[in-house]
C-alpha positions in Angstrom: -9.5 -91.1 110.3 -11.8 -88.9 108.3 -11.0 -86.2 106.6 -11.8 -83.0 108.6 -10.1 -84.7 111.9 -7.2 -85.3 109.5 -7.1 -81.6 108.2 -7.8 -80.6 111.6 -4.8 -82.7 113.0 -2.7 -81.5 110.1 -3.5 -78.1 110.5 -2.6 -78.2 114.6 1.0 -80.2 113.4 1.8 -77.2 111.3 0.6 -74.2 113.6 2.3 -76.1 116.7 5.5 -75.1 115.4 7.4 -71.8 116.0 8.5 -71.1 112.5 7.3 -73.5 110.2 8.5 -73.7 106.5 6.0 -75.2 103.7 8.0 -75.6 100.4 7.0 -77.0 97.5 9.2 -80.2 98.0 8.6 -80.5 101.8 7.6 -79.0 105.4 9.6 -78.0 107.8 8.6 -77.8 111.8 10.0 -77.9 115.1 10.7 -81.6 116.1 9.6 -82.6 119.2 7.9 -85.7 120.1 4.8 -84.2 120.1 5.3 -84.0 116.5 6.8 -87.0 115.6 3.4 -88.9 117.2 1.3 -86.5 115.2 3.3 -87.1 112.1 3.1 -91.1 112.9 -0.9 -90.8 113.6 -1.1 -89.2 109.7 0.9 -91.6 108.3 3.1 -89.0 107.1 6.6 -90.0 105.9 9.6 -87.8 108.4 12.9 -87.1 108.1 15.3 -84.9 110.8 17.0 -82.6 108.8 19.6 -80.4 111.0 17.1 -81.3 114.2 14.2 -79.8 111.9 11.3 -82.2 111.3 10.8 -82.5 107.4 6.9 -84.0 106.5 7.4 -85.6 103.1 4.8 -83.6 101.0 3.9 -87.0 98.8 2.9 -88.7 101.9 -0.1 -86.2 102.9 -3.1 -86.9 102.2 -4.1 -83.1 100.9 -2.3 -80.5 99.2 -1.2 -77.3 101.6 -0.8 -73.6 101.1 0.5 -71.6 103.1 -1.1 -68.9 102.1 -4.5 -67.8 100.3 -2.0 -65.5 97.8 0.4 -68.9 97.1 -2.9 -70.7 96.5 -4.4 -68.7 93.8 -1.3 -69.8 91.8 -3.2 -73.6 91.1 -3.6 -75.0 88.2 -5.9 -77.2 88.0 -9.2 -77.8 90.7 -11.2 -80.9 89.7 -14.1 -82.9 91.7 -11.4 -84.9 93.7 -9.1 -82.1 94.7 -8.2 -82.3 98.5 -6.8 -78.7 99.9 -5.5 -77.2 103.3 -5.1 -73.6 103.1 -3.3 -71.8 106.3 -4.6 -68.2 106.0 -2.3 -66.9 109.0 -4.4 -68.3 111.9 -7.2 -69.5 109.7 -7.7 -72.9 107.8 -9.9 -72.9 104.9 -10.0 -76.9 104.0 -11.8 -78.4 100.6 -12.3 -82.1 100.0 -15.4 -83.8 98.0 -16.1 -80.9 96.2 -17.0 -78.9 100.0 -15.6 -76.0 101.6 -14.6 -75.8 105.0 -13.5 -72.0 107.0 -11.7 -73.2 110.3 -13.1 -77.4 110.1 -16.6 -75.9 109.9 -18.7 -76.3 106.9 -20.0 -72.4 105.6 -20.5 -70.8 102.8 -17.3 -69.5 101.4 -16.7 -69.5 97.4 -12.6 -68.7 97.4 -11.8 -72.4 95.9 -14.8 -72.5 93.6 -14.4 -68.9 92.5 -10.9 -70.1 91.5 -12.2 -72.9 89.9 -14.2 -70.7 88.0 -11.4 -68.8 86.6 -10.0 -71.9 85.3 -12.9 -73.2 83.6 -13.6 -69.4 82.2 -9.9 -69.3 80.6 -10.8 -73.2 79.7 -14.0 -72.6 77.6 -12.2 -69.5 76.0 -9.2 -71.3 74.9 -11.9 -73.9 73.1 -13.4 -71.3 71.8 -10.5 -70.1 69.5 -11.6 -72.5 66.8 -13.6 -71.7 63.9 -16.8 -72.9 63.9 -18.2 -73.7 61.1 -19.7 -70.4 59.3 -16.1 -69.0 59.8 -16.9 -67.7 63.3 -14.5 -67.4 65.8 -15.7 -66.2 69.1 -12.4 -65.7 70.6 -10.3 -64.8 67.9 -6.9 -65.3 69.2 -5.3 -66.9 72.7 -2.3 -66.8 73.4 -1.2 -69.0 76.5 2.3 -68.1 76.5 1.8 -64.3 76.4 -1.3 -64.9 78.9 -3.2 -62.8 76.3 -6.7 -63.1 75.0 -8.2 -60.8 71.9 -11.7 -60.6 70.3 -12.3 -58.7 67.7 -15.6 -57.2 66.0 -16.5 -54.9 62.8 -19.2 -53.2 64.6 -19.2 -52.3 68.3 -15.8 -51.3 69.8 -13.9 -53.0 67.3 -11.0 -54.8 69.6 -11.1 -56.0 73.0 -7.8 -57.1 74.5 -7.9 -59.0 78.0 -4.1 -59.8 80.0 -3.7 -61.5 82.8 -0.9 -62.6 85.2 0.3 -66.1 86.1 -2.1 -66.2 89.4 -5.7 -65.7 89.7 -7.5 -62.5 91.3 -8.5 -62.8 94.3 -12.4 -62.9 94.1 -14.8 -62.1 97.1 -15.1 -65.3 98.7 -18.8 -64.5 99.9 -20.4 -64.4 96.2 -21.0 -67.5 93.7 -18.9 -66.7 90.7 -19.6 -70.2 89.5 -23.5 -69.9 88.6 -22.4 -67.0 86.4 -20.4 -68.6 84.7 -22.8 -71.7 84.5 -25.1 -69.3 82.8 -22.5 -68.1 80.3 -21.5 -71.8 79.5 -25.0 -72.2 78.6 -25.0 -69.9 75.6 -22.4 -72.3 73.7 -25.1 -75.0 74.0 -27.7 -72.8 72.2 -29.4 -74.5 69.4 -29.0 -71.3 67.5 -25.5 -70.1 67.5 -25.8 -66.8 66.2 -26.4 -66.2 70.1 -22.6 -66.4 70.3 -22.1 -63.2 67.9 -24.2 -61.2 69.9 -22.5 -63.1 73.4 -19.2 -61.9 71.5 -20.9 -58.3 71.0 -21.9 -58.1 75.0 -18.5 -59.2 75.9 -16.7 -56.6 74.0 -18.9 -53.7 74.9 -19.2 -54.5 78.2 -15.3 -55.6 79.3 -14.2 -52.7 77.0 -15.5 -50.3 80.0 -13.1 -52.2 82.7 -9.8 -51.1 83.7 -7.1 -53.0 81.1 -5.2 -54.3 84.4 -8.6 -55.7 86.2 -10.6 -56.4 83.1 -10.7 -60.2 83.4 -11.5 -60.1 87.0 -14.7 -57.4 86.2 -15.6 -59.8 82.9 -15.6 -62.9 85.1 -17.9 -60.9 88.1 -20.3 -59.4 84.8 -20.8 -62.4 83.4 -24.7 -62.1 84.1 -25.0 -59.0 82.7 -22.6 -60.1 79.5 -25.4 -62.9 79.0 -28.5 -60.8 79.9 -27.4 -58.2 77.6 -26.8 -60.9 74.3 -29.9 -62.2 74.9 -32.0 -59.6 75.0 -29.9 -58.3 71.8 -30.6 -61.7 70.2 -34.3 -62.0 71.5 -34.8 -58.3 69.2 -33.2 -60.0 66.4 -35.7 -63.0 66.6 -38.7 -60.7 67.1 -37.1 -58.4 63.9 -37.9 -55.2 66.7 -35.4 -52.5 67.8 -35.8 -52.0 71.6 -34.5 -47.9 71.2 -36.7 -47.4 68.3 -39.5 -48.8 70.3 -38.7 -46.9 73.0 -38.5 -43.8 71.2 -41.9 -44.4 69.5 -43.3 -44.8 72.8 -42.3 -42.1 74.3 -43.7 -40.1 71.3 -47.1 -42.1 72.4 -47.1 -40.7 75.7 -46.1 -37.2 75.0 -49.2 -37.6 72.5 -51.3 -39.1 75.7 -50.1 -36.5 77.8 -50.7 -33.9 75.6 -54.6 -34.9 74.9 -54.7 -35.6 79.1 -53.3 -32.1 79.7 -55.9 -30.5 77.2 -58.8 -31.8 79.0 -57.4 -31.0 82.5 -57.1 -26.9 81.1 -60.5 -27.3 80.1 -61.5 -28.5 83.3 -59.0 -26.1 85.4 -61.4 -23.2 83.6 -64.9 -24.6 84.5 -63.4 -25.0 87.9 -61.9 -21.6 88.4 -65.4 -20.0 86.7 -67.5 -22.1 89.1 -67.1 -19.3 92.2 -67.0 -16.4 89.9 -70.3 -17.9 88.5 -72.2 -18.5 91.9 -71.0 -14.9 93.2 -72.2 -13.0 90.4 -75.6 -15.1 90.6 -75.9 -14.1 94.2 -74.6 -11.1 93.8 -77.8 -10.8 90.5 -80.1 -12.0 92.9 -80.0 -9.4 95.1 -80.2 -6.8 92.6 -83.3 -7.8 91.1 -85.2 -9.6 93.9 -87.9 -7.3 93.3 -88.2 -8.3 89.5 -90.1 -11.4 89.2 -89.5 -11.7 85.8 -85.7 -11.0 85.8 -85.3 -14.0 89.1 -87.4 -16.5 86.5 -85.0 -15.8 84.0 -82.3 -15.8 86.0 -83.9 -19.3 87.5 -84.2 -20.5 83.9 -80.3 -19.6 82.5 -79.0 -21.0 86.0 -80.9 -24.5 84.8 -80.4 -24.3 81.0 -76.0 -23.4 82.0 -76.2 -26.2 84.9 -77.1 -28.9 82.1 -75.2 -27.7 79.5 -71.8 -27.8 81.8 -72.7 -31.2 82.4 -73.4 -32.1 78.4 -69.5 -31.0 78.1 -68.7 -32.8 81.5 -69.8 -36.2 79.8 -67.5 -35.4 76.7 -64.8 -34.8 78.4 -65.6 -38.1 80.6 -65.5 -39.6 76.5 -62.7 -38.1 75.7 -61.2 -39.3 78.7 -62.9 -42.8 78.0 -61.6 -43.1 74.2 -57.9 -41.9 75.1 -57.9 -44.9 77.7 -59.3 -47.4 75.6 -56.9 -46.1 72.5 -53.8 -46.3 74.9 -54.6 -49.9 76.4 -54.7 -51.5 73.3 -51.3 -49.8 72.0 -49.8 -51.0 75.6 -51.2 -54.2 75.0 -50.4 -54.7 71.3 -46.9 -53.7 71.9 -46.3 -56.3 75.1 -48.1 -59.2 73.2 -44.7 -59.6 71.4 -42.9 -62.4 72.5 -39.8 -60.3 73.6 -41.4 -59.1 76.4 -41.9 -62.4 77.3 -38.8 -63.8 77.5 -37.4 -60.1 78.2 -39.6 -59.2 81.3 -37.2 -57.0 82.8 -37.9 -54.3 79.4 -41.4 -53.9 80.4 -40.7 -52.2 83.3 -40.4 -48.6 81.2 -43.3 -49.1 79.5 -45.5 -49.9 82.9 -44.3 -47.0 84.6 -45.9 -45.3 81.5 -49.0 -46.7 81.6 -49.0 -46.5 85.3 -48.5 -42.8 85.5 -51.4 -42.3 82.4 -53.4 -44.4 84.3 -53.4 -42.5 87.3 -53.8 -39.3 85.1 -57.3 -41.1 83.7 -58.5 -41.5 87.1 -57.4 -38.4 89.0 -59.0 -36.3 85.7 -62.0 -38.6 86.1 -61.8 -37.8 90.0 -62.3 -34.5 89.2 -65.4 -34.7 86.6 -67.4 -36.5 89.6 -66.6 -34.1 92.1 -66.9 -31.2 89.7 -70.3 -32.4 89.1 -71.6 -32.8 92.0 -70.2 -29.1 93.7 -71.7 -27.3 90.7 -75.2 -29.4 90.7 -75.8 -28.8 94.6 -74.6 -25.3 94.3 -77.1 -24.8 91.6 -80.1 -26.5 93.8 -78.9 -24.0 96.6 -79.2 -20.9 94.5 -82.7 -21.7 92.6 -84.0 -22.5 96.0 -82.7 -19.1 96.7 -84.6 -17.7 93.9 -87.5 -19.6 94.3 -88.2 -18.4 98.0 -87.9 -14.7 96.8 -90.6 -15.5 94.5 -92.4 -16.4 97.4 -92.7 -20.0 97.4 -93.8 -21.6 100.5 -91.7 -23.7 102.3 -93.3 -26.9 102.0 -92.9 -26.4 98.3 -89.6 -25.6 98.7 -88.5 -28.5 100.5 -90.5 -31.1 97.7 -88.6 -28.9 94.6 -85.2 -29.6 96.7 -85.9 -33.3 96.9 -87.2 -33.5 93.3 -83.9 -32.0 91.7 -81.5 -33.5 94.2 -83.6 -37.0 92.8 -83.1 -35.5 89.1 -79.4 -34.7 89.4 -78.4 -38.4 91.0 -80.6 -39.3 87.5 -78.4 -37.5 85.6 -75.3 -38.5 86.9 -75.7 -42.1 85.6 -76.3 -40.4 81.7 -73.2 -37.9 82.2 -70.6 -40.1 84.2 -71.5 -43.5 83.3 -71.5 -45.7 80.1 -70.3 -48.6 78.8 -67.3 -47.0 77.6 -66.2 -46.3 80.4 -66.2 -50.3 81.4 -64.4 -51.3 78.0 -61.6 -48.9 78.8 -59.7 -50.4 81.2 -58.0 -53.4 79.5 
């Protein structure tokens, strides 16, 4: 008989009773013949005890609870352990090392969650030892008391974890056991001063837990008790303080900010002056259109103010150049260091940094091309303007248009391109 049909036959012995009775000794059902050839087909050893069927616990093939609470009580869960759980009207059956809900294989982690627990409370207890630079990661267990104390000089100084005789009850739909596989990992470090900072994460971070749940929370942080010492340990290495790094970088992008916000005001003015500028040129125009000497000069300081906007356009577009280039390589000089490589999660500040400058580069360089080009055309439109009422014929008009429309898309690759500009973006 294999073993699920025998679990399942067990399970339907049990439950085919009216009030059955598991004890740790025996199990008692109705007897009926039913149950006697059921009992037979097992090969479970009966007796009749006041007309109650008794099934001979040392006979069965697999160890029964008759509840999940009674089961979280065990021990002890190795490789060969061979379990029938009656959770009301619910089986939950484990046998070579695989957990059954109801005779069908799924995903459910109650047994090896427990089994966790065990192992967890295990490595702790072997852990009490003094290694061999008078370390002691755990520094005191006491089985009897079902109390376990690590204490530290720095951090929060004392963490005291209690438990009671039976396990929590953990959520049977998460993997408590690759956690903890993680967390085993750190003992087998080639470098054990990753267990003083594992010690430091564990205290800091179980210290925040209820005192009456803290062993259950510790067991369900573990990944963030492991991420935490070695990211800890990983600054130690790299001899870099992740706060002070983020506090100097944060100085960096108030400095980048600052610089990115001085050339946007600058801009903001040319931009706001722009109208104001063409109106009272318009405005000029028709004052003096019968001055042909007041519309050449006014001709002339429209030309001479067009090229010298751009002239500060292409600083700016520097500026804007040099500030990029400048903040790349500190971006780039502070991730080449091997933290961040084995720490990829504590990059993610500094690329929202750089991703926000970055778009602050571009939209300011956004606006230097479009500026440009508004004020340039607007320009060609109003010394057409003034060129037709000097009485220039239209033929000419339309070859003078051309010829600075040709001149300004000339000028544009002197004030908005350079090889700056490339080398910038890293």
């Amino acid at each position: 008989m294999s073993k699920i049909l025998y679990h399942t036959t067990l399970f339907a012995l049990i439950k085919d009773s009216t009030n059955p009775l598991i004890d740790a000794s025996f199990i008692e059902i109705d007897n009926n013949l039913d149950a006697v050839q059921k009992a037979k087909e097992l090969s479970i050893n009966i007796e009749i005890v006041q007309n109650r069927l008794r099934l001979i616990p040392n006979s069965i093939q697999t160890k029964i609870f008759d509840s999940i609470d009674s089961f979280l009580s065990i021990k002890e869960i190795t490789d060969n352990s061979n379990f029938l759980i009656i959770d009301n009207e619910n089986a939950i059956s484990f046998f070579d090392k695989t957990t059954f809900v109801n005779f069908e294989r799924k995903e459910n982690y109650l047994i090896s969650n427990q089994q966790a627990f065990l192992e967890f409370l295990s490595i702790l207890k072997q852990h009490e030892i003094e290694t061999d630079d008078a370390f002691h990661f755990v520094d005191s267990y006491n089985k009897d008391l079902r109390k376990i104390s690590f204490v530290s000089l720095s951090d929060k100084g004392r963490l005291t974890i209690t438990y009671e005789l039976k396990a929590p009850l953990f959520d049977p739909n998460r993997n408590l056991k690759k956690q903890l596989e993680r967390f085993k990992a750190c003992f087998d470090n080639e470098n054990k001063s990753l267990l003083k900072f594992l010690k430091s994460a564990t205290i800091s971070i179980a210290s925040n837990f209820p005192a009456e749940q803290r062993l259950q929370m510790l067991i369900e942080s573990l990944d963030k008790v492991v991420e935490r010492a070695r990211i800890n340990f990983e600054v130690y290495l790299n001899n870099l303080s992740i706060d002070k790094i983020r506090k100097d970088y944060d100085e960096v992008k108030s400095k980048y900010f600052n610089s990115l916000s001085d050339i946007l005001s600058k801009l903001s003015n040319k931009i706001i002056a722009l109208p104001i500028g063409i109106s009272a040129t318009l405005f000029a125009v028709d004052k003096i259109k019968d001055s042909c000497f007041f519309l050449l000069f006014l001709l002339g300081a429209t030309l001479v103010t067009s090229i010298y906007i751009c002239l500060l356009l292409r600083i700016h577009l520097k500026d804007l150049n040099y500030i990029s280039k400048i903040f790349h390589y500190d971006y780039n000089t502070l991730l080449a260091n091997n933290f961040f490589s084995k720490c990829p999660d504590e990059k993610n500040l500094f690329e929202e940094i750089k991703k926000r400058i970055t778009e602050r580069i571009t939209f300011l360089k956004t606006i230097i091309e479009s500026y440009y080009w508004i004020m340039n055309v607007a320009n060609i439109v109003i010394s057409i303007f003034i060129l037709g009422k000097l009485g220039v014929i239209e033929n000419r008009l339309i070859l003078i248009t051309i010829g600075l429309i040709f001149s300004i898309i000339l000028f544009r690759n002197y004030i908005l391109n350079n090889e700056e500009e490339q080398k910038s973006i890293a």
